[in-house]
N, C-alpha and C positions, 0 to 999 in steps of 0.2 A: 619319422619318430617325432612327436611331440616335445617339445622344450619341456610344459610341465606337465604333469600326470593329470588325466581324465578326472575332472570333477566326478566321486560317486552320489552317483542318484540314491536316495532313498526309495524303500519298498511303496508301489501304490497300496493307501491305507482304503479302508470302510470303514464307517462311524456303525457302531452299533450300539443298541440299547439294553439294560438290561435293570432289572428291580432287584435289591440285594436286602436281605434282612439289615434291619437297623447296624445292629453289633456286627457282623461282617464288613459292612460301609466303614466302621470305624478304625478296624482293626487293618482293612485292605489300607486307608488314608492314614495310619499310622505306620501301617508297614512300607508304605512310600518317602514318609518322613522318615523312619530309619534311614531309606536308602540312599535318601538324597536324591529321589528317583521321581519320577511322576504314576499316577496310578493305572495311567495308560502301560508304562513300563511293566507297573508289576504283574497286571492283568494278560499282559503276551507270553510275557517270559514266565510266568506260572502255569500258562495252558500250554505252553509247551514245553515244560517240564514234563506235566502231565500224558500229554500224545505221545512223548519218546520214554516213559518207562511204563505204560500200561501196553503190556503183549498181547494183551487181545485184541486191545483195540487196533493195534501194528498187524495182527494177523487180520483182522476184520476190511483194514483197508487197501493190504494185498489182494483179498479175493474181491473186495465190491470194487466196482470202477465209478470213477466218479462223474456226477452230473452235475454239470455246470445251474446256477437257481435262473427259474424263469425273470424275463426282464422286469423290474421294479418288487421281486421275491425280495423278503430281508432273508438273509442267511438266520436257519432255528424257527423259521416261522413261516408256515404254509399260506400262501395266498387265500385270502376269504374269497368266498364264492360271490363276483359279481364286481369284486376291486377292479379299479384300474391303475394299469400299474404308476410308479411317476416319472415324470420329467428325469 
């Protein structure tokens, strides 16, 4: 048994992109200054607010099984015809 407790790892992250109407940009980086939070914060912890109280989508992802994205795929965005993937 260890003297002191296992350093917890943090989750591996992915950087994703995304384009937001003006006033939602604002509104998202104001609601992070409420929280004293970072926008990254409020952008997870809001989609998965969203995944755990929408039941269809809960039932949607019991029946489909999931497929891992091709190598250099961004997650929400289908590979163009003829990319290579990256590094």
């Amino acid at each position: 048994m260890p003297f002191i407790p296992r350093q917890v790892k943090p989750p591996a992250r992915q950087a994703i992109t995304c384009r937001l109407p003006e006033e939602t940009a604002t509104l998202l980086k104001r609601y992070a200054d409420f929280l004293d939070s970072t926008q990254e914060y409020v952008v997870n912890e809001t989609l998965l607010v969203a995944f755990r109280r929408d039941r269809e989508f809960q039932e949607w992802l019991a029946a489909s099984p999931a497929v891992p994205p091709q190598a250099g795929q961004e997650l929400g965005r289908p590979a163009r015809q003829g990319e290579r993937p990256r590094p």
